[in-house]
Structures are given as C-alpha cells and as structure tokens.
Residue, then its C-alpha position, 0 to 999 in steps of 0.5 A: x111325257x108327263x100328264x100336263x104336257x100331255x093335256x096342253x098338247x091335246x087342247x091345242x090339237x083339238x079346241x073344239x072338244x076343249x070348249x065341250x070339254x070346259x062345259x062339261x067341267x064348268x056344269x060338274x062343278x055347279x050342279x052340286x052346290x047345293x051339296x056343297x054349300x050343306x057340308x060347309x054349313x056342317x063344318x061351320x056348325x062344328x068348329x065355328x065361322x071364324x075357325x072355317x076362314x082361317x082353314x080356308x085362309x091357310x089353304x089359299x096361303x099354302x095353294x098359292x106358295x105352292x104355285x109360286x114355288x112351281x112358277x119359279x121352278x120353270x122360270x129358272x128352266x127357261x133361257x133369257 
C-alpha cells in the first residue's frame, strides 16, 4: 500500500494523535523562522529581491501544474 493511503488511513483510524500530530507539525515548522527568514535575506542579498520572486513565482507555477496533473490523474480514475 503506498505512503498516502497508508497515512490517510491511520489519521482516520485515530484523530486524536492527528491533532497531536498537527501541533507537532505546526510548532516545527514556526519555531525556525527566524532562521528561515536569515537565509532568504542571504539569498536575496546575492541575486536580488526581484530575481528571489520570480524563483519563488516559478516554483509555485511548477507546484501547482504538478498538482494539477496529479488531480487529473485520479479524477479520470474515478467512475461518474
């Protein structure tokens, strides 16, 4: 059974540990903000405030066709 499914199943047997588990996940991911925030500064200094937006623009613009492809891969799986 491949990971996704796997995942989905357990956060449905067992919602409780899905919200401990969504703390965990949300305070992992703000406490290094500051970090965060140093290293993009680095990047900006080195290739320009304009050229990190238009990185940040084509990786959203890749993120979402990618996920669009994976949304009309299920979809046409799925009978009417």
């Amino acid at each position: 059974m491949p990971t996704l499914p796997r995942l989905l199943a357990a956060i449905h047997s067992h919602p409780r540990w899905s919200w401990a588990g969504l703390i965990a996940y949300a305070a992992a991911v703000t406490f290094p903000h500051e970090n965060v925030q140093w290293l993009v500064n680095e990047i900006a200094i080195r290739i320009t405030h304009r050229r990190l937006y238009q990185v940040s623009a084509a990786i959203t613009m890749m993120e979402a066709a990618w996920l669009t492809w994976i949304l009309i891969r299920r979809l046409r799986g799925q009978t009417a």
